[in-house]
DOROLO-204834 format. One record per residue: residue number from 0; residue in one letter; x, y, z of N, C-alpha, C, O in turn. Coordinates in steps of 0.2 Angstrom, whole numbers. Layout:
REM residues N
{zami NUM; A; {X; Y; Z}; {X; Y; Z}; {X; Y; Z}; {X; Y; Z}}
...
This chain:
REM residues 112
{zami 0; X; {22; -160; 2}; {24; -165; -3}; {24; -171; 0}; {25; -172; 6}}
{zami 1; X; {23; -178; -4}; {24; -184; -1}; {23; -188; -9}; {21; -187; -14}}
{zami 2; X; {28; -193; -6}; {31; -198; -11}; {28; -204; -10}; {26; -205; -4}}
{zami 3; X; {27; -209; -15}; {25; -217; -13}; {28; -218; -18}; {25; -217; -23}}
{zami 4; X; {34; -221; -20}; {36; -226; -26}; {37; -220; -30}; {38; -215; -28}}
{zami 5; X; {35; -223; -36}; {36; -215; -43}; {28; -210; -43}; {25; -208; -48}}
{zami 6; X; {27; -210; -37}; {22; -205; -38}; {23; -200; -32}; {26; -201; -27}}
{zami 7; X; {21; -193; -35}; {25; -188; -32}; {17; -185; -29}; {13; -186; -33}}
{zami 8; X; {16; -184; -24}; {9; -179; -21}; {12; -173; -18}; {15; -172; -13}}
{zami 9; X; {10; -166; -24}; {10; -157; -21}; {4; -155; -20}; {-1; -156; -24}}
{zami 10; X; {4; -153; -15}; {-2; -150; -11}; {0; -142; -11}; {3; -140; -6}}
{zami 11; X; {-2; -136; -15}; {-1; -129; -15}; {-7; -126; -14}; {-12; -128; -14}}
{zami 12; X; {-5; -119; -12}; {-10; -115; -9}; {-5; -109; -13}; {1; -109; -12}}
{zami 13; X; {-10; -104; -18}; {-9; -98; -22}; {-13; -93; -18}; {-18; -92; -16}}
{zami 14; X; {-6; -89; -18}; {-9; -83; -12}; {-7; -75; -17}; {-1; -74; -17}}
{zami 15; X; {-10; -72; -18}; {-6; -65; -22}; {-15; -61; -20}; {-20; -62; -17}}
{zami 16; X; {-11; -57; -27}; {-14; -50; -30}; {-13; -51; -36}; {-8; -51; -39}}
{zami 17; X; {-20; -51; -39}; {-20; -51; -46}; {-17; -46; -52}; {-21; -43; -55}}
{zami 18; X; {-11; -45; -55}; {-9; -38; -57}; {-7; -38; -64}; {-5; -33; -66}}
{zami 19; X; {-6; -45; -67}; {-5; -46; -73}; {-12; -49; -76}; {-17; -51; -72}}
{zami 20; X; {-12; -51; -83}; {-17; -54; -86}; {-18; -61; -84}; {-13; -65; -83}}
{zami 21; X; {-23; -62; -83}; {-25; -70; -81}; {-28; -74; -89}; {-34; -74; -91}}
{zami 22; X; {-24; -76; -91}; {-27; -81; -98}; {-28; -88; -95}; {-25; -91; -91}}
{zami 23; X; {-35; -89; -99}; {-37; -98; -102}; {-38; -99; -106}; {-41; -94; -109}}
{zami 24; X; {-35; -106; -108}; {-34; -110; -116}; {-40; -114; -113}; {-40; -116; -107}}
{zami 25; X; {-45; -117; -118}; {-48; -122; -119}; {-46; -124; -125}; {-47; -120; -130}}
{zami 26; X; {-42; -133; -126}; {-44; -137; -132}; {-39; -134; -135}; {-38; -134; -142}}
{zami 27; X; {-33; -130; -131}; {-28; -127; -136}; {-31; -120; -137}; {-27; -116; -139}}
{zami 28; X; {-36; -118; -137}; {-39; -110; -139}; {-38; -105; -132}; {-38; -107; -127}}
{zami 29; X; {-38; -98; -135}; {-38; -93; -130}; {-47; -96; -129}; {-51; -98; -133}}
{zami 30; X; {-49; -95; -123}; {-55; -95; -119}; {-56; -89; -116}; {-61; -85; -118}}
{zami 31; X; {-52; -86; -112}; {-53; -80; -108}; {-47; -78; -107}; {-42; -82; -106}}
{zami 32; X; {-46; -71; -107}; {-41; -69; -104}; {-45; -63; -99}; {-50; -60; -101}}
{zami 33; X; {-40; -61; -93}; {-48; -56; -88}; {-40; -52; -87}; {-34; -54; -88}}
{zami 34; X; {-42; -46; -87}; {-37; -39; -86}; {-34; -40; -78}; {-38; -44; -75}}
{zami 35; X; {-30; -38; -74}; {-27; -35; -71}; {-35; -34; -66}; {-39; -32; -70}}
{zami 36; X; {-37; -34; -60}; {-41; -34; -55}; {-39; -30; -51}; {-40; -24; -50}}
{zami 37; X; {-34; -35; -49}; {-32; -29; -42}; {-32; -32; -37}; {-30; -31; -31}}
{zami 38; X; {-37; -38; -38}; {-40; -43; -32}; {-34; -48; -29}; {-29; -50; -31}}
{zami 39; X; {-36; -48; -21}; {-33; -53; -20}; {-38; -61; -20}; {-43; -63; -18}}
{zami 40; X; {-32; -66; -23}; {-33; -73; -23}; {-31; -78; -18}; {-26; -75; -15}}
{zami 41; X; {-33; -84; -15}; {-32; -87; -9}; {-36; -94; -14}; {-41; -94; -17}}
{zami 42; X; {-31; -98; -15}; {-34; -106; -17}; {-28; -111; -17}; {-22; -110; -17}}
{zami 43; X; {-33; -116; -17}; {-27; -121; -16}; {-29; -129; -23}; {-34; -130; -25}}
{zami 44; X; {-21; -133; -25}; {-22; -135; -28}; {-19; -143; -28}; {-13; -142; -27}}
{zami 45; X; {-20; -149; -29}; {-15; -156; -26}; {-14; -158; -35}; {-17; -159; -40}}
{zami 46; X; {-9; -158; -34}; {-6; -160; -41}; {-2; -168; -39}; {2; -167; -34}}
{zami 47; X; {-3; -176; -41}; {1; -181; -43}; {4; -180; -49}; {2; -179; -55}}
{zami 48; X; {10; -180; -47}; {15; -184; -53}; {18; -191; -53}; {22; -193; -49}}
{zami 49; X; {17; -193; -58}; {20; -200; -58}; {27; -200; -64}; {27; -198; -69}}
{zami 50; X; {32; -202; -60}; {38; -202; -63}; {41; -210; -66}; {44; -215; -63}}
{zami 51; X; {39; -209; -70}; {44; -216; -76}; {52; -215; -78}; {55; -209; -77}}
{zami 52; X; {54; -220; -79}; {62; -220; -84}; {62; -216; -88}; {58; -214; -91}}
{zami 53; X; {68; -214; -90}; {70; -209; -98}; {65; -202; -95}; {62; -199; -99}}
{zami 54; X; {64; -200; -88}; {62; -193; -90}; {55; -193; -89}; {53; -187; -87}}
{zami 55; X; {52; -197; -91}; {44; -195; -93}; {40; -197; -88}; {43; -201; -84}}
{zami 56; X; {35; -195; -86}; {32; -191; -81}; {24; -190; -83}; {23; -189; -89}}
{zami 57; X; {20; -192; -78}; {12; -192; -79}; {11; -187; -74}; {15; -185; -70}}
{zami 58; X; {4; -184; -76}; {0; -180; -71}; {-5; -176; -69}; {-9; -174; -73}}
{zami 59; X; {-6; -176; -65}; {-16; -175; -64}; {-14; -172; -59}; {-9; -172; -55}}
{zami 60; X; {-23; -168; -60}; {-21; -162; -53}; {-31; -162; -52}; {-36; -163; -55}}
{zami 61; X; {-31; -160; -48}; {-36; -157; -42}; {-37; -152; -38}; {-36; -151; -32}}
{zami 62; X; {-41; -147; -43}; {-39; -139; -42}; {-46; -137; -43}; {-50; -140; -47}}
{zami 63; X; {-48; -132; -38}; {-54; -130; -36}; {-53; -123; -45}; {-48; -119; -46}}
{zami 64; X; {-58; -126; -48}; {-57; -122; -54}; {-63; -113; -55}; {-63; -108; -59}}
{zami 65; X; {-66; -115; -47}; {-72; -109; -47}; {-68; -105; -42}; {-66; -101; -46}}
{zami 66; X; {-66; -104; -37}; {-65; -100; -32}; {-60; -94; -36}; {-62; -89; -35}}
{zami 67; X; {-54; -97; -39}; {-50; -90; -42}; {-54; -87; -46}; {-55; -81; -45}}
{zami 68; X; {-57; -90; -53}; {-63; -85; -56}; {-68; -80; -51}; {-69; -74; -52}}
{zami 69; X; {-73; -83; -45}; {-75; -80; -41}; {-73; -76; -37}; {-77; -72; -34}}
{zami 70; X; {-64; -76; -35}; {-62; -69; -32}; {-60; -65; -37}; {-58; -59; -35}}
{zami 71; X; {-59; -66; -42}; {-56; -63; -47}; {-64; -55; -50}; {-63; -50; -52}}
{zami 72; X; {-69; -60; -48}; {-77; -56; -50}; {-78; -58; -58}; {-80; -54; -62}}
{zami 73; X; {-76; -64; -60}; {-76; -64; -67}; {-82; -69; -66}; {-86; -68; -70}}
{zami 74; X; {-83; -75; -60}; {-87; -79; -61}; {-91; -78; -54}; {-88; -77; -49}}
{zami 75; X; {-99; -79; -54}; {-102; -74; -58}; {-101; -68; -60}; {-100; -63; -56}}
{zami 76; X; {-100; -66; -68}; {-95; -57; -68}; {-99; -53; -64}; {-105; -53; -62}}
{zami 77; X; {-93; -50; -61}; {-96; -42; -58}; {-95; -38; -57}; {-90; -36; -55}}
{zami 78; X; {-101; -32; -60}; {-103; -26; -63}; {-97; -20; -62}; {-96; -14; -63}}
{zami 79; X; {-94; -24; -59}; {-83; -19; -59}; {-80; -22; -66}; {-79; -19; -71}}
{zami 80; X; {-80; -31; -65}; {-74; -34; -70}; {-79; -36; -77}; {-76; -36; -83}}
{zami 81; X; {-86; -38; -78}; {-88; -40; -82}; {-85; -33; -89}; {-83; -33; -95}}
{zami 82; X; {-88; -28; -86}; {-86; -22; -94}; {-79; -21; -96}; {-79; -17; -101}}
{zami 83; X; {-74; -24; -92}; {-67; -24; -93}; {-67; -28; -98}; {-65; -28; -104}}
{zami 84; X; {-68; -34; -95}; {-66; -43; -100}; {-70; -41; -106}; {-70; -45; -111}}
{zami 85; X; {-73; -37; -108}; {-77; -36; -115}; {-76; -31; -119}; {-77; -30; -125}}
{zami 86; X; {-73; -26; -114}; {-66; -24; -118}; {-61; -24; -119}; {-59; -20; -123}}
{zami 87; X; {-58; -27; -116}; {-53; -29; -117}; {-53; -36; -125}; {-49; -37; -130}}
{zami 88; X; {-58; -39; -124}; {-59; -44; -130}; {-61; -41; -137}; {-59; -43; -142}}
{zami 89; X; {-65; -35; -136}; {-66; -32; -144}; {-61; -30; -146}; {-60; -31; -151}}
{zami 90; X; {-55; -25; -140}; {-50; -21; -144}; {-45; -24; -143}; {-40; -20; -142}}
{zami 91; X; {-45; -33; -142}; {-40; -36; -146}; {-33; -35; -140}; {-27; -37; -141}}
{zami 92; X; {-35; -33; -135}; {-31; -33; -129}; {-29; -39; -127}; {-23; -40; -125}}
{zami 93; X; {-34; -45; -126}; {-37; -51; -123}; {-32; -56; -129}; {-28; -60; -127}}
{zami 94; X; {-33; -55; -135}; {-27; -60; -139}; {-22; -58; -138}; {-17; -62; -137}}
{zami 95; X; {-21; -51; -138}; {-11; -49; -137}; {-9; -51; -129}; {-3; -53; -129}}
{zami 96; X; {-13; -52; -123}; {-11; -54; -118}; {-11; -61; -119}; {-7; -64; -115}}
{zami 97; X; {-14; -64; -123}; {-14; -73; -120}; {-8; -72; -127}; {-6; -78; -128}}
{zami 98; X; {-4; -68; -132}; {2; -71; -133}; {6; -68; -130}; {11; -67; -133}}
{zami 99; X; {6; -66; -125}; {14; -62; -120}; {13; -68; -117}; {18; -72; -117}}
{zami 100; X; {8; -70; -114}; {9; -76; -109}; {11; -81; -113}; {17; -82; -112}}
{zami 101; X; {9; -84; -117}; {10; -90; -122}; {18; -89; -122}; {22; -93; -120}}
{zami 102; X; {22; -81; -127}; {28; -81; -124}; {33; -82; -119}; {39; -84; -119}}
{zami 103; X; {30; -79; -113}; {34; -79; -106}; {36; -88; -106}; {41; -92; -105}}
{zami 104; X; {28; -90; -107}; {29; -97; -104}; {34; -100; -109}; {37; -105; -106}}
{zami 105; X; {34; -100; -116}; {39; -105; -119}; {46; -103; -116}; {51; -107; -116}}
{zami 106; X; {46; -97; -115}; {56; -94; -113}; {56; -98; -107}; {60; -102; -106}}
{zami 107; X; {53; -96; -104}; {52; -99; -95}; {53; -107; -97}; {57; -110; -93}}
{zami 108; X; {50; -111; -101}; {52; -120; -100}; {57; -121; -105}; {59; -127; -106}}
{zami 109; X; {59; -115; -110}; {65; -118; -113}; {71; -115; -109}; {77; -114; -112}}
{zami 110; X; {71; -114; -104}; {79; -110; -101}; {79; -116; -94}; {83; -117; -89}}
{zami 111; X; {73; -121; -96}; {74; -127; -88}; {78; -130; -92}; {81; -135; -89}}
């Protein structure tokens, strides 16, 4: 982490095992959601935050967006995960997970 005046610079590095659903929203929509892997992930990611008065706060970030779908085998799919993610999206698996996550995250920022 490092500060200059009201901007904030985080430098993270996401390290696990993939074992819940992984969802993306594009534009506000579910885009993807990939089943549980099993995989492990290693990436890193630099977020500024710019802090204003009254609270409000700006933010941009700098995130390798290909490596976590590439350890995941989602990008390019691979002949393990590509037959999951497509079923999981026919039998409607893929929208019930991207509302549990949708859920967890609204309880999770209304209890900050």
């Amino acid at each position: 982490m490092a500060e200059d005046g009201d901007r904030v610079w985080v430098r993270l590095r996401m390290q696990g095992r993939h074992t819940g659903p992984f969802v993306r929203y594009r534009e506000g929509r579910l885009d993807q959601a990939v089943p549980p892997t099993g995989r492990e992930i290693d990436c890193e990611q630099i977020h500024v935050l710019a802090l204003r008065r009254a609270g409000s706060w700006g933010h941009e970030a700098v995130r390798d967006d290909v490596t976590m779908p590439r350890q995941l085998g989602v990008f390019p799919p691979s002949p393990a995960v590509a037959p999951r993610v497509a079923a999981w999206k026919v039998s409607g698996r893929a929208a019930r997970a991207a509302e549990e996550v949708t859920r967890r995250a609204a309880e999770a920022a209304s209890s900050v």
